[in-house]
N, CA, C and O of each residue as an XYZ file, in Angstrom:
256
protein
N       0.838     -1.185      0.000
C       0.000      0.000      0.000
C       0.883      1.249      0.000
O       1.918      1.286      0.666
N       0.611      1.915     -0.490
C       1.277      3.345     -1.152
C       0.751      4.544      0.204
O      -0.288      4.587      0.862
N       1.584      5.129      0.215
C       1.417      6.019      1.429
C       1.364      7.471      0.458
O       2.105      7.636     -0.511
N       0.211      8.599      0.979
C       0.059      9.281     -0.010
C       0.939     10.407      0.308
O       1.132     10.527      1.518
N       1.665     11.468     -0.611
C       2.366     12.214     -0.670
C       2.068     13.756     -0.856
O       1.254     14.220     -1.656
N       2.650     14.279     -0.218
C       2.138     15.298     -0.200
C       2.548     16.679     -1.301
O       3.696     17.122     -1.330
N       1.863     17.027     -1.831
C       2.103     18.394     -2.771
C       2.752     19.381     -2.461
O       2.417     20.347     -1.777
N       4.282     19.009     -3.273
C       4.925     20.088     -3.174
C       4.802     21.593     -4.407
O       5.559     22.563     -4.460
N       3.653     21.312     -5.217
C       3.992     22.470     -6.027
C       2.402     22.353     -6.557
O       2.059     21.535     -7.410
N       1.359     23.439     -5.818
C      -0.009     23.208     -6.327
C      -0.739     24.666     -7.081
O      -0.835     25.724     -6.457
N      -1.277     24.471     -8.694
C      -1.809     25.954     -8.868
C      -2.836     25.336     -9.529
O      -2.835     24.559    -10.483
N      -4.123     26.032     -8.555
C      -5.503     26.083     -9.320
C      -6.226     27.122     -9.872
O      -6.655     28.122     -9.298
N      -6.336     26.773    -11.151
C      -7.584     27.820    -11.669
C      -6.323     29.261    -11.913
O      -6.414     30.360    -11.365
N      -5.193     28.808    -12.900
C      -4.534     29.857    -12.999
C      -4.962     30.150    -14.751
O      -5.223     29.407    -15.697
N      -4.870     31.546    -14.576
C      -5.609     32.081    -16.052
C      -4.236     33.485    -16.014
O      -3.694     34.115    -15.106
N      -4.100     33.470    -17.866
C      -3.070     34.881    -18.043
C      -3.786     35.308    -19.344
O      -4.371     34.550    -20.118
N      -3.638     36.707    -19.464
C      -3.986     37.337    -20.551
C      -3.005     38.081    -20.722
O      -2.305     38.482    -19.791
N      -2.769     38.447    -22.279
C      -1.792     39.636    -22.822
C      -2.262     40.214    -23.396
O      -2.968     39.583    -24.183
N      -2.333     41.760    -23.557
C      -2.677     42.575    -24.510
C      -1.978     42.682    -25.912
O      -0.799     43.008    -26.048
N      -3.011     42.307    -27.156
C      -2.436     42.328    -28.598
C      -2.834     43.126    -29.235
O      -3.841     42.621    -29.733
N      -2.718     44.310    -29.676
C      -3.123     45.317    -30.358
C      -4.224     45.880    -29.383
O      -5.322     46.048    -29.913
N      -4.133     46.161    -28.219
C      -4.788     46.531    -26.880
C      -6.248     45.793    -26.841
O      -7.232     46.436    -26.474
N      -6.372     44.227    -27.288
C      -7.503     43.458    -27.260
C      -6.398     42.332    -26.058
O      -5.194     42.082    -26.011
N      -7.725     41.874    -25.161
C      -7.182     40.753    -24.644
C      -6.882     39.812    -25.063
O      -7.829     39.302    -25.662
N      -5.443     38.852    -25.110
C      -5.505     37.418    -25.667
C      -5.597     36.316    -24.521
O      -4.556     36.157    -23.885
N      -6.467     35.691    -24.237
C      -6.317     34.559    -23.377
C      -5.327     33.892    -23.898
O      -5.344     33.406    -25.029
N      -4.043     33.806    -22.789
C      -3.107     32.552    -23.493
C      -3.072     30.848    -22.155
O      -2.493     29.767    -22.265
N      -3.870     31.344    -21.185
C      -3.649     30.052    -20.219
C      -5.473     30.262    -19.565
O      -6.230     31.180    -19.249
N      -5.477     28.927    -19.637
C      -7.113     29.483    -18.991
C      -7.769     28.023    -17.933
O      -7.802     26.849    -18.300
N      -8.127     28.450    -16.891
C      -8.088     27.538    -15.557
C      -7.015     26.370    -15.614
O      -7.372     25.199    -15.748
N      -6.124     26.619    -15.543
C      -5.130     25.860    -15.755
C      -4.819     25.253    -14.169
O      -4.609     26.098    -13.299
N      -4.792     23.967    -13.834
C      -4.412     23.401    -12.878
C      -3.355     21.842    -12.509
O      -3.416     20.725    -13.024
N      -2.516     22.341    -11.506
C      -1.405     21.439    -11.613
C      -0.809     20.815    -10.371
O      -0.108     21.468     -9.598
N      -1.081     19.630    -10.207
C      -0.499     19.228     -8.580
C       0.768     18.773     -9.246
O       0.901     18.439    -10.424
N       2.048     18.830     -7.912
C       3.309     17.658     -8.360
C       3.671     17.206     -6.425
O       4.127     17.549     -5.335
N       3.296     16.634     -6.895
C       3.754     15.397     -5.381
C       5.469     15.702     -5.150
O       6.313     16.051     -5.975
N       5.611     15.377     -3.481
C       7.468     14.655     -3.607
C       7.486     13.624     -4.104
O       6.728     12.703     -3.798
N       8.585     13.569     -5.196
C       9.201     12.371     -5.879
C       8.867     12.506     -7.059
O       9.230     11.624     -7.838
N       8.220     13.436     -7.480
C       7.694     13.564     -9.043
C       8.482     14.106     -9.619
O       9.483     14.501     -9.020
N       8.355     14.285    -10.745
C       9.295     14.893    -11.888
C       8.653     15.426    -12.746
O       7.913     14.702    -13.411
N       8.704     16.866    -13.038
C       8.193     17.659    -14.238
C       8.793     18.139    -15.287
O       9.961     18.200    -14.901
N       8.761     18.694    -16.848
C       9.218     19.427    -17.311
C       8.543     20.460    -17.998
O       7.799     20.239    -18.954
N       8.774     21.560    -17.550
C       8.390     22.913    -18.177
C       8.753     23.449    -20.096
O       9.789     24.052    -20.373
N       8.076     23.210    -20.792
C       8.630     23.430    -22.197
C       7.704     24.613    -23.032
O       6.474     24.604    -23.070
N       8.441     25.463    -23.582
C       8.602     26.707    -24.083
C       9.162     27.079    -24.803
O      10.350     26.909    -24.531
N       9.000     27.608    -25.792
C       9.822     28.881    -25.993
C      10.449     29.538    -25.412
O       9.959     29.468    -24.285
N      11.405     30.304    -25.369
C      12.708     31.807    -24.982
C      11.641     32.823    -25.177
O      10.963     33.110    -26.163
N      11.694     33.438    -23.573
C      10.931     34.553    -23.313
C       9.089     34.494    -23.048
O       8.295     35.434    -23.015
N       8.872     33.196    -22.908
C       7.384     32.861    -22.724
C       6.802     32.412    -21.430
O       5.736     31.822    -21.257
N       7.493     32.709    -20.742
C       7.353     33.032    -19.112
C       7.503     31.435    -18.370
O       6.667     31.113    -17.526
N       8.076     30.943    -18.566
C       8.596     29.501    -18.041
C       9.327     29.869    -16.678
O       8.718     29.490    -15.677
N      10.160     30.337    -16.527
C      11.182     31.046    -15.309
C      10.432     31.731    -14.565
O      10.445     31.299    -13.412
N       9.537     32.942    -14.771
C       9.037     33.485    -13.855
C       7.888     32.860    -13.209
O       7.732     33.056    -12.004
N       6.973     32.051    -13.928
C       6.115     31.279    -13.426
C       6.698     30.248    -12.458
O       5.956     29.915    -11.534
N       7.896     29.698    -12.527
C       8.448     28.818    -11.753
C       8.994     29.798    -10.341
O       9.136     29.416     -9.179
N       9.171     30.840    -10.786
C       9.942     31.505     -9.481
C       8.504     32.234     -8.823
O       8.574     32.529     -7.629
N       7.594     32.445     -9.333
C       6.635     32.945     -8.609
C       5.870     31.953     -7.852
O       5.363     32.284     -6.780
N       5.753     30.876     -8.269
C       5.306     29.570     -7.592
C       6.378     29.004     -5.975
O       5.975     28.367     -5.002
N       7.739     29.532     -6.247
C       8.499     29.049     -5.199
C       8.242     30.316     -4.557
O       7.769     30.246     -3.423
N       8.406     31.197     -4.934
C       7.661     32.169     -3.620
C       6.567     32.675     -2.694
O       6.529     33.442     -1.731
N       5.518     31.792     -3.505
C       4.229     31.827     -3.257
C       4.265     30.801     -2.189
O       3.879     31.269     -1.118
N       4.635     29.433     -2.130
C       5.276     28.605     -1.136
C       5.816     28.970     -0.050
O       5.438     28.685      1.086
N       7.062     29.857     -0.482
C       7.923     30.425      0.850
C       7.065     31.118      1.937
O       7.387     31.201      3.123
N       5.726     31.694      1.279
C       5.126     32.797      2.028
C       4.504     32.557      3.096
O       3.995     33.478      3.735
């Protein structure tokens, strides 16, 4: 029997918009993500498409 683990990295119901020619673009919409200890993720992107800051805003949101 598996002993359950607890969530080290949880975002619910995350939504982003950018302004494109000053119209909103939905680019993420209720987006939700558990990762347990022992899991393994990978983040994939493009250069400059917010991969890093989303990861660093998530570890600080934690720290808090």
């Amino acid at each position: 029997m598996e002993t359950a683990r607890e969530d080290i990295i949880k975002v619910t119901h995350l939504n982003k918009q950018f302004l494109v020619n000053k119209q909103p673009m939905e680019v993420l919409h209720d987006i939700n993500l558990q990762v347990k200890k022992g899991e393994f993720i990978t983040i994939v992107g493009h250069s400059g498409c917010g991969k890093s800051k989303k990861t660093s805003e998530s570890h600080t949101q934690k720290r808090n």
